[in-house]
N, C-alpha and C positions, 0 to 999 in steps of 0.2 A: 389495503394491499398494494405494495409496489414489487416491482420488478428487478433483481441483482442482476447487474449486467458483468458478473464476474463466475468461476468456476472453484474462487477461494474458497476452502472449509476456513479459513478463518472469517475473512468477512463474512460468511455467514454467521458461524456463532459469536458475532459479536453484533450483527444488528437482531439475532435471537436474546444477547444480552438487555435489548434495550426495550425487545418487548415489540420490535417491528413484524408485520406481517409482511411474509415475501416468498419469491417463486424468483429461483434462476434459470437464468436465460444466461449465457454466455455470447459476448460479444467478440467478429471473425474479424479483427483490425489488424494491423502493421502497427506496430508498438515498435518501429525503431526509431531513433533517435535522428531526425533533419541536421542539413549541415546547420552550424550555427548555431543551434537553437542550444537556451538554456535548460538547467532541471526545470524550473520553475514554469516553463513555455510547455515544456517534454509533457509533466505530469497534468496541465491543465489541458492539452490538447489530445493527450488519448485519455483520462476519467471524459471527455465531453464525447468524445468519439465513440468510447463503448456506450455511451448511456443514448447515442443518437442514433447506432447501427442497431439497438436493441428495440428501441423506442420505434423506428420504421417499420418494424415487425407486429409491434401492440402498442398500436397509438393511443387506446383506452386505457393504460396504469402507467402511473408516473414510474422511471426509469431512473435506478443509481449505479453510476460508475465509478471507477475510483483504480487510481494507478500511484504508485509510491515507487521513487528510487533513492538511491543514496547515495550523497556527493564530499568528497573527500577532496578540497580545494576546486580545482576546474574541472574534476574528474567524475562522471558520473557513473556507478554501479546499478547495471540492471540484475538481473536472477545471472548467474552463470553457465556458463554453457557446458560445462564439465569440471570433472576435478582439479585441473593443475588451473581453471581460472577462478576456482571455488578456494584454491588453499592460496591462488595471488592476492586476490581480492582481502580474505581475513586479513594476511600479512599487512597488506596496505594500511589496513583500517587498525592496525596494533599499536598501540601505544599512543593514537590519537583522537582528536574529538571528530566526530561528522557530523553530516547533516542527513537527515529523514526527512523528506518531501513527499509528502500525499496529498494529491488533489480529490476531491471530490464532487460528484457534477448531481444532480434531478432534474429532469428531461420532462416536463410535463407538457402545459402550451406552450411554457418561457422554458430557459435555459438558467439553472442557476450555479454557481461555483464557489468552493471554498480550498486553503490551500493552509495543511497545516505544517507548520516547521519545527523538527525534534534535532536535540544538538544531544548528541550518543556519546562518551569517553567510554575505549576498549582500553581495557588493560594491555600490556603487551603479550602479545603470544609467541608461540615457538611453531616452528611450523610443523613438527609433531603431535603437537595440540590440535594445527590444524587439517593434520590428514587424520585425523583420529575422527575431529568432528565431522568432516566431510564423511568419513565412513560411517558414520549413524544413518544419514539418508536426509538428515534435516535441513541441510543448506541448501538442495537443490533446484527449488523452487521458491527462493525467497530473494530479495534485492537486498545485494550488499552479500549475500552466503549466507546470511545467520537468518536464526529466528526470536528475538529477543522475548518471547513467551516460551522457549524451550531449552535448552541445555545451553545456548551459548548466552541466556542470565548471567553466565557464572566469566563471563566476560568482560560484563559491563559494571564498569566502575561507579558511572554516572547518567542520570540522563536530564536533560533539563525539555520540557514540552510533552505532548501526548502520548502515553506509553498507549494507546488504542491507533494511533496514528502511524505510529514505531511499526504496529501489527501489520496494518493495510487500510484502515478503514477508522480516521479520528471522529469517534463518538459525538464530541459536540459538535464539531462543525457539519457534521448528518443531522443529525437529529433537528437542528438550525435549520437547514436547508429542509427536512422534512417536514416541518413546522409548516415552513413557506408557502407549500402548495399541500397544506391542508392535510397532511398524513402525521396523527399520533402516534407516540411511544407507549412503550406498557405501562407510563402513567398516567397517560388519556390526557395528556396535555402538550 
C-alpha cells in the first residue's frame, strides 16, 4: 500500500493499471514556478514536495508524487487558468514539437526521483479547433490544455517517449522507484 499524493483520476487509473495498491491523499503546495528555475528543477521540486507534505501526514506508507509540465523552447506550460490562456497555449504548441516533463518522487525513509522526457509534434490547429476543444471541458485541468489520452489524440502527429508520462504519471519510472522501497506491481514483482 502507498499513498498518491495527487487528486488526479488519471494518475490514479494508471497506477490501478499497473496493479498498485493506493489511497489518495492530496498534497496543499505552491506549485508556481521560482524565478529562474527550470522545467526540469520546477517538476523535481514540486513531485518531492507533494510526496513530502503528504508523507509528514503518514510517515507509515511510502508516498508518490508526480508533477508534469510542458515546454515549448524556454516557455513552460502549467494547466491554464481559463480559456483564452487554454486556446493561447494550443496555438503556441501548433505546428510544433514540445517537450513533456514529469517528475516523479517516493517518499519512504530516503527520498527517490525520476524525471521522464516526452518530445510531442501537434499538428497545426486553427483556433476554432481550439475554442471548440476548450469547450469539451477537457483542457482545463491538464498542462499544456490538452489531454493526449482524450480527443486532442487527434492532434498529435507524433510522439517520441512515455505516452504514460505524456498523461502524468510515467509507468516505468514509478514502477522503478516502487521496486526501490520494496512496493510490487500487479505482477508481484
Amino acid at each position: 500500500m502507498i499513498i498518491l499524493a495527487s487528486q488526479s483520476p488519471r494518475r490514479a487509473a494508471l497506477l490501478e493499471q499497473i496493479g498498485v495498491d493506493f489511497r489518495r491523499v492530496p498534497a496543499d503546495i505552491d506549485e508556481g514556478v521560482q524565478p529562474g528555475e527550470g522545467a526540469a528543477d520546477l517538476v523535481e521540486r514540486i513531485a518531492i514536495a507533494k510526496a513530502q507534505a503528504v508523507r509528514a501526514l503518514h510517515p507509515d506508507l511510502p508516498v508518490l508524487g508526480s508533477d508534469t509540465v510542458v515546454v515549448l523552447g524556454h516557455r513552460i506550460f502549467g494547466k491554464p487558468r481559463d480559456r483564452d490562456d487554454a486556446i493561447e497555449m494550443l496555438l503556441a504548441l501548433s505546428g510544433h514539437t514540445h517537450e513533456v516533463l514529469t517528475g516523479v518522487a517516493v517518499v519512504s525513509d530516503t527520498t527517490r526521483y525520476a524525471l521522464s522526457v516526452s518530445r510531442v509534434g501537434f499538428r497545426e490547429l486553427t483556433a476554432a479547433e481550439a475554442a471548440a476543444y476548450w469547450a469539451t471541458g477537457e483542457p482545463a485541468d491538464k498542462a499544456g490544455a490538452y489531454a493526449i489520452q482524450g480527443l486532442a489524440a487527434a492532434f498529435i502527429e507524433r510522439i517520441d517517449g512515455s505516452h504514460s508520462g505524456i498523461m502524468g504519471l510515467p509507468l516505468f519510472e514509478t514502477a522503478n522507484l516502487l521496486k526501490q522501497v520494496g512496493v510490487n506491481t500487479g505482477l508481484g514483482v
